[in-house]
BATIZA-739128 format. One line per field, with one value per residue (C-alpha): residue in one letter; residue number from 1; x, y, z. Coordinates in nm, 3 decimals. Layout:
N
rest (A  ...)
nr (NUM  ...)
x (X  ...)
y (Y  ...)
z (Z  ...)
***
This chain:
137
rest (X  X  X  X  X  X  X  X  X  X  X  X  X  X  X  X  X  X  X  X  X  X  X  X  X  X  X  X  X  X  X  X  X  X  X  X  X  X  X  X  X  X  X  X  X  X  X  X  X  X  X  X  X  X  X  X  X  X  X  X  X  X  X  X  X  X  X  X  X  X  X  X  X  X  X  X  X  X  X  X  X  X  X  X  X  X  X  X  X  X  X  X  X  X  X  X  X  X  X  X  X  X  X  X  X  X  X  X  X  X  X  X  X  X  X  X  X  X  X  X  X  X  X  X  X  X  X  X  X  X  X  X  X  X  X  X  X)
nr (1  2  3  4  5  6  7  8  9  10  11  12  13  14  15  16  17  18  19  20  21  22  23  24  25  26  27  28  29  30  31  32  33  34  35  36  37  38  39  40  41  42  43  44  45  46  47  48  49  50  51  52  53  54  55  56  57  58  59  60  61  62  63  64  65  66  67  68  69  70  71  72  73  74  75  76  77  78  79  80  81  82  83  84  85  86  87  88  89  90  91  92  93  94  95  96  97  98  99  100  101  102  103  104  105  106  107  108  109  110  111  112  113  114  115  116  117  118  119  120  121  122  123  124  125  126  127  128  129  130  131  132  133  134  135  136  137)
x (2.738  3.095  3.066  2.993  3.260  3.562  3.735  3.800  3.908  3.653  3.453  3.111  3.145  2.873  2.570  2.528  2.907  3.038  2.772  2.643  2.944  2.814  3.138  3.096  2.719  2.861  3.127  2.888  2.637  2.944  3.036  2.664  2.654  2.951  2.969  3.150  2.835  2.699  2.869  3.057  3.459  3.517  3.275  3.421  3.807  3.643  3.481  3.752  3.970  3.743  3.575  3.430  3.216  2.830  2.742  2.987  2.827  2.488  2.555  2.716  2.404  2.224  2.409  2.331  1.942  1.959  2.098  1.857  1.574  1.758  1.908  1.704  1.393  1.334  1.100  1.324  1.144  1.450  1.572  1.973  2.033  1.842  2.164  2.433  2.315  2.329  2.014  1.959  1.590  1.642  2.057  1.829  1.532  1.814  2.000  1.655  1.622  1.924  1.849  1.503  1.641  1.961  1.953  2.152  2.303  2.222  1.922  1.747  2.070  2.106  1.746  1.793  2.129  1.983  1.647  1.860  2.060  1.750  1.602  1.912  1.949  1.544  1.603  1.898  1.651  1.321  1.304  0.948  0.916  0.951  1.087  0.957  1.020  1.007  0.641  0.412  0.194)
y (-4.006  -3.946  -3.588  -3.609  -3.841  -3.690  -3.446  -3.825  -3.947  -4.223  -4.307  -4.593  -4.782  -5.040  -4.928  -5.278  -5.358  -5.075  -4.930  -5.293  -5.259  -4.901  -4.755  -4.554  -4.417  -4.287  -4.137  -3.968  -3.887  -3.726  -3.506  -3.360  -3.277  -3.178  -3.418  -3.696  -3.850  -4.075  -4.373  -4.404  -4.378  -4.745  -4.902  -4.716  -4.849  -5.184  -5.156  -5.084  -5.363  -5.633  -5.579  -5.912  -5.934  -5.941  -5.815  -5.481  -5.408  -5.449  -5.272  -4.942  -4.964  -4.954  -4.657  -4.506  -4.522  -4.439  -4.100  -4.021  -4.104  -3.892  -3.593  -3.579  -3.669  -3.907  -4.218  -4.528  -4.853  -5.047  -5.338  -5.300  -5.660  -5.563  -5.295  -5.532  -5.817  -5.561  -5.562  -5.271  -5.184  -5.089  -4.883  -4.682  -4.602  -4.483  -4.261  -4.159  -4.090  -3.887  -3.710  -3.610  -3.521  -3.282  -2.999  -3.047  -2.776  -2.987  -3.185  -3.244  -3.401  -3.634  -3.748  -3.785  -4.001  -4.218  -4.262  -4.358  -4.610  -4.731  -4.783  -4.941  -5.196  -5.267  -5.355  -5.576  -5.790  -5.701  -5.586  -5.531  -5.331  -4.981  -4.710  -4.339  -4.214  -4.326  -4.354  -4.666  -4.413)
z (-2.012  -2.155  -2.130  -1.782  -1.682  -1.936  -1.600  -1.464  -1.760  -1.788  -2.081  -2.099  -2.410  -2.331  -2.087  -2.001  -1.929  -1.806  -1.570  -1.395  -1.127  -0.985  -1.034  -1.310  -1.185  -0.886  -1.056  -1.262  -1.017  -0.807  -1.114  -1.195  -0.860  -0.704  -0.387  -0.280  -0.055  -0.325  -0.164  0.156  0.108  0.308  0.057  -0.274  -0.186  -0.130  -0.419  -0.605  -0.533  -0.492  -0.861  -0.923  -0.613  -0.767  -0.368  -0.388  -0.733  -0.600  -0.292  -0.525  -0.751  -0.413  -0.309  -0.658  -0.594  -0.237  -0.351  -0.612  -0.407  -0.076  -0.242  -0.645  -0.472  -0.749  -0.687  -0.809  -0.853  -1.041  -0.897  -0.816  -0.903  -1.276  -1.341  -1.205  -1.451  -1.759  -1.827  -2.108  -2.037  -1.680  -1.748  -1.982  -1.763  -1.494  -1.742  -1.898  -1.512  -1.476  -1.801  -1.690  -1.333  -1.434  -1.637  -1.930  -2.164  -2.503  -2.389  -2.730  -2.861  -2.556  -2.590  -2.919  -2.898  -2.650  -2.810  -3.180  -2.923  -2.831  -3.197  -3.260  -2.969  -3.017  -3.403  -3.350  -3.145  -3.269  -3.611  -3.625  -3.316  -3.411  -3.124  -3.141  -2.811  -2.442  -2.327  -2.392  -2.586)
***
């Protein structure tokens, strides 16, 4: 995710943190694929002076989905308000998403990175839960 935001000079240091407001999706969604229709320019200098407001967030996490379901023809079931609140399980399934979704030059180490974050976050709360990869399998 940092690679893809570092030409705006923007970096995610906590999934759950600093992706629940929107802002930085659709900043990165707007850098993988070169457009500036991800979310309306009104609602993006609203959004960026009225930061607190749980609806704005919600309503940029909307915007988020609507694009990959409009323009990646991806099927998103995640709940907006799920993102917003930080929850881990569903930031990851949208980057795991977006991962999928976008060809990447250095896939395997992405996957990789994300699946060791994964492993980690899973035994900080679970230590007997073991993590080998993405499926249910």
């Amino acid at each position: 995710m940092n690679a893809v935001l570092a030409p705006r000079n923007q970096t995610v240091q906590s999934l759950e943190v600093d992706l629940c407001d929107g802002r930085l999706l659709i900043s990165a969604l707007e850098l993988l694929y070169d457009t500036r229709n991800v979310h309306s320019e009104q609602r993006r200098r609203y959004l960026t002076t009225q930061q607190d407001s749980s609806h704005l967030h919600i309503d940029a996490v909307h915007a988020v989905f609507r694009f990959m379901r409009t323009h990646l023809k991806l099927t998103v079931t995640l709940a907006p308000e799920a993102v917003v609140q930080g929850e881990s399980k569903t930031i990851m399934r949208l980057i795991w998403e977006l991962i999928q979704k976008h060809e990447i030059s250095d896939r395997k180490l992405t996957r990789n990175l994300l699946l060791q974050w994964a492993r980690d976050r899973v035994l900080s709360t679970d230590p007997g839960v073991e993590v080998k990869n993405f499926s249910n399998r």
